[in-house]
C-alpha positions as CSV (number, residue, x, y, z in Angstrom):
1,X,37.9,-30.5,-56.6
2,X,39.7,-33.0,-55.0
3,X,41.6,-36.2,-56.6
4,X,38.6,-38.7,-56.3
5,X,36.5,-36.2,-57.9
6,X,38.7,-35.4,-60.8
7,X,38.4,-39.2,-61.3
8,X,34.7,-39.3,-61.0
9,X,35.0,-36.3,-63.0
10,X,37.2,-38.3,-65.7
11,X,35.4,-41.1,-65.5
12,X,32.3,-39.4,-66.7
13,X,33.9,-37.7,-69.8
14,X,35.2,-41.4,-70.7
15,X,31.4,-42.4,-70.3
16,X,30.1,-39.3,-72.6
17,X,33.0,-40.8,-75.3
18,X,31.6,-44.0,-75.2
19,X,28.1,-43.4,-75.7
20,X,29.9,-41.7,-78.9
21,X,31.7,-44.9,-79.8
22,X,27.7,-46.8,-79.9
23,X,26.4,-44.3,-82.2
24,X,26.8,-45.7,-85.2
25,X,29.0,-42.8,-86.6
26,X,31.3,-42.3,-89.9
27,X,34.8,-42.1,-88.5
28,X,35.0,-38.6,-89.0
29,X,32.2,-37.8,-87.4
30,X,33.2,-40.2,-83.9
31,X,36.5,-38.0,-84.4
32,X,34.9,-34.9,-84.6
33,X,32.8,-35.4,-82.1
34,X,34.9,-37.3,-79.6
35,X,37.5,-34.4,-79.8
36,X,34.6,-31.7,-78.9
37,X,34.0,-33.8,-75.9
38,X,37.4,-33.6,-74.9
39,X,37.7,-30.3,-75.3
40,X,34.5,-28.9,-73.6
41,X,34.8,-30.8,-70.6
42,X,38.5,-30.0,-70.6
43,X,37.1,-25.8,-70.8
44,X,34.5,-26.6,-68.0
45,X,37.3,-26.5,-65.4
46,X,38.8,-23.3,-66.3
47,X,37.3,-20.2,-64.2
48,X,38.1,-18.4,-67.0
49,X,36.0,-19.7,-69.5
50,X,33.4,-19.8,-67.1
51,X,33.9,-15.8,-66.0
52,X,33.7,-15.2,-70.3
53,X,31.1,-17.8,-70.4
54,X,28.9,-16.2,-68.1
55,X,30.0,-12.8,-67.5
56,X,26.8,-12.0,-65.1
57,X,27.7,-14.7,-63.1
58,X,28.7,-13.9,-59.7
59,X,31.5,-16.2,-58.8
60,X,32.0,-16.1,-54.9
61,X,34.9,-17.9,-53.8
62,X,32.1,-19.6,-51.7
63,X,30.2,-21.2,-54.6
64,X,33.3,-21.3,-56.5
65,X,34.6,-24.1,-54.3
66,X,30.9,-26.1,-54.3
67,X,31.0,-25.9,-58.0
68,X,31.1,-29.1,-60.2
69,X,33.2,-28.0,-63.3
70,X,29.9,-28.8,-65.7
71,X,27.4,-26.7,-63.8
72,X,25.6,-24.5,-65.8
73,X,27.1,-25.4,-68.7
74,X,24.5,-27.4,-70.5
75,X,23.1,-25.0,-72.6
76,X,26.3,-23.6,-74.2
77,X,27.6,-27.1,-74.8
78,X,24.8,-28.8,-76.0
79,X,23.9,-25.4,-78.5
80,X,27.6,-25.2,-79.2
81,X,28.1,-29.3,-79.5
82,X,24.7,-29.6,-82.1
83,X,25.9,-26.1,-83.8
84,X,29.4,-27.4,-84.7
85,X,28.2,-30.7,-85.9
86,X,25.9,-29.9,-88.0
87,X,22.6,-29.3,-86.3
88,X,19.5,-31.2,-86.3
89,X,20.0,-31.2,-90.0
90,X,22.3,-33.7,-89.6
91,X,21.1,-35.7,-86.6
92,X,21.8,-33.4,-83.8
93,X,18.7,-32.3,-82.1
94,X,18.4,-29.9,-79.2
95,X,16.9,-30.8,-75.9
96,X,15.4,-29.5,-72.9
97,X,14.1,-30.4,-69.9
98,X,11.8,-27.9,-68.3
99,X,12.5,-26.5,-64.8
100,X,9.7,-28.0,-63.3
101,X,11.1,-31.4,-63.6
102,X,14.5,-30.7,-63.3
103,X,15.4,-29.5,-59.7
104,X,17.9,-27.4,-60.3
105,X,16.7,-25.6,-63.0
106,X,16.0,-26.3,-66.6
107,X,18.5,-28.5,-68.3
108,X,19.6,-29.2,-71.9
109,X,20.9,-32.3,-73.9
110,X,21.6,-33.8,-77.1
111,X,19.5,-36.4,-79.2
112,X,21.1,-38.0,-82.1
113,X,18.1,-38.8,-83.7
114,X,19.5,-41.7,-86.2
115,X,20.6,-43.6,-83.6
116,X,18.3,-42.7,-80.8
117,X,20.9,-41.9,-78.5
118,X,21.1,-39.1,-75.6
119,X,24.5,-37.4,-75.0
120,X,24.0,-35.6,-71.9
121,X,27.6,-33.2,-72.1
122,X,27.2,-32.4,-68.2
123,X,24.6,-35.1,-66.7
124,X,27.7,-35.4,-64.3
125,X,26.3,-32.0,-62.2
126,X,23.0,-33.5,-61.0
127,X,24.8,-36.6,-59.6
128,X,27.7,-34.5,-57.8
129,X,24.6,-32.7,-56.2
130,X,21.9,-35.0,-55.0
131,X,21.3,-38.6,-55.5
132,X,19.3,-38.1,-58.6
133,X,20.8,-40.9,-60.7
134,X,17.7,-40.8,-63.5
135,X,17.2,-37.6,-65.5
136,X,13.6,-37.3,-66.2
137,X,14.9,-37.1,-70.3
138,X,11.1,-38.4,-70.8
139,X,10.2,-34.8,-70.0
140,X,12.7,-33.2,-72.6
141,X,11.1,-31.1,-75.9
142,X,13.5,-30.3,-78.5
143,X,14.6,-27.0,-78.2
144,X,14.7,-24.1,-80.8
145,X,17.5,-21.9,-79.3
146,X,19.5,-19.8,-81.9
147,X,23.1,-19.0,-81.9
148,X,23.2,-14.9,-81.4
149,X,26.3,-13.0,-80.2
150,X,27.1,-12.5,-76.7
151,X,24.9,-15.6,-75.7
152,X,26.3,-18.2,-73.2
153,X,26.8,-21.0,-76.1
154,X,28.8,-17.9,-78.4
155,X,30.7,-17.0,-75.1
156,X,31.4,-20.5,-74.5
157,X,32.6,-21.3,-78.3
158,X,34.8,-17.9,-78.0
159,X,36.8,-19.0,-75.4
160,X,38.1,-22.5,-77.5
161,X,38.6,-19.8,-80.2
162,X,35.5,-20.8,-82.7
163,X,33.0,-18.1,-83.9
164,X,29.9,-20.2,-83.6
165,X,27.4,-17.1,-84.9
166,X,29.6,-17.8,-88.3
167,X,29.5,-21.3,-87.7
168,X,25.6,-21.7,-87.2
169,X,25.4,-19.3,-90.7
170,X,27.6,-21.7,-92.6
171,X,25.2,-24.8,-91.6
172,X,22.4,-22.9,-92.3
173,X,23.6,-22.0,-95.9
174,X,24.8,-25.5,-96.7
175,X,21.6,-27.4,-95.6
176,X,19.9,-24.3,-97.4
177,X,21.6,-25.5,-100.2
178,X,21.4,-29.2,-100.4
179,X,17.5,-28.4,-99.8
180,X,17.7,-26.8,-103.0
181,X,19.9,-29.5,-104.9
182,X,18.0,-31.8,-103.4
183,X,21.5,-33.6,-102.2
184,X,21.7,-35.5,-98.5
185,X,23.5,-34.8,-95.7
């Protein structure tokens, strides 16, 4: 990339940490989830995580060049992103956009359902590409993906040094348990 696109490129991770800031979150949570942010837009431009991330991928040094350091990465992010805060148990529901109406594939995003809010962790890769400025997010469905092993999304979490199979089992349990209890969120 060169230095106007890192801009743009910073300029849209300032944009995804604002939508954050209009949520409506406790402080720990706009903490929490500001510093995921950060940290998974700062791991898009690493070739390493994306060789771990997608180790079928075949990286020419031709597409390597093209390549928008969020592309392909909205499904790992967004199932990481929901998985680490808490899941839709807590407000952090899984999107996707089928391929038909996405044109470069299918695509996945966040809805905070409290606030109503989409946080779209690489929405940046469809304007780098075309002049689509609107995501057809009327066209989402929320999205029942599971954390396994060896997944993009586990692959992805690895490579910042989180276990998100043990992570998604610890959610599970505690909203398994405040089911029981009867206790919030």
């Amino acid at each position: 990339m060169d230095k106007s696109q890192e801009i743009l490129y910073a300029t849209e991770t300032n944009k995804i940490i604002n939508t954050i800031g209009k949520m409506g979150l406790d402080d720990a949570q706009q903490k929490h989830a500001e510093h995921l942010v950060k940290d998974f837009r700062n791991a898009f431009k690493s070739k390493d995580v994306r060789r771990m991330t997608f180790p079928d991928e075949e990286l020419t040094p031709q597409v390597a060049v093209r390549m928008w350091h969020s592309d392909g990465f909205c499904r790992a992010s967004s199932i990481a992103f929901c998985t680490l805060m808490g899941g839709e148990e807590n407000g952090w529901r899984l999107m996707a956009i089928p391929d038909m109406f996405a044109p470069y594939g299918p695509h996945y995003y966040i809805l905070h359902t409290p606030s109503n809010t989409i946080l779209d962790l690489t929405a940046d890769q469809f304007t780098h590409y075309s002049s689509l400025q609107d995501i057809p997010y009327k066209c989402g469905k929320p999205a029942f993906d599971k954390v396994v092993e060896h997944d993009s999304p586990a692959n992805f979490a690895a490579t910042l040094g989180i276990n998100l199979v043990k992570e998604s089992k610890k959610q599970k349990t505690l909203y398994m348990k405040n089911a029981k209890t009867g206790t919030g969120r």
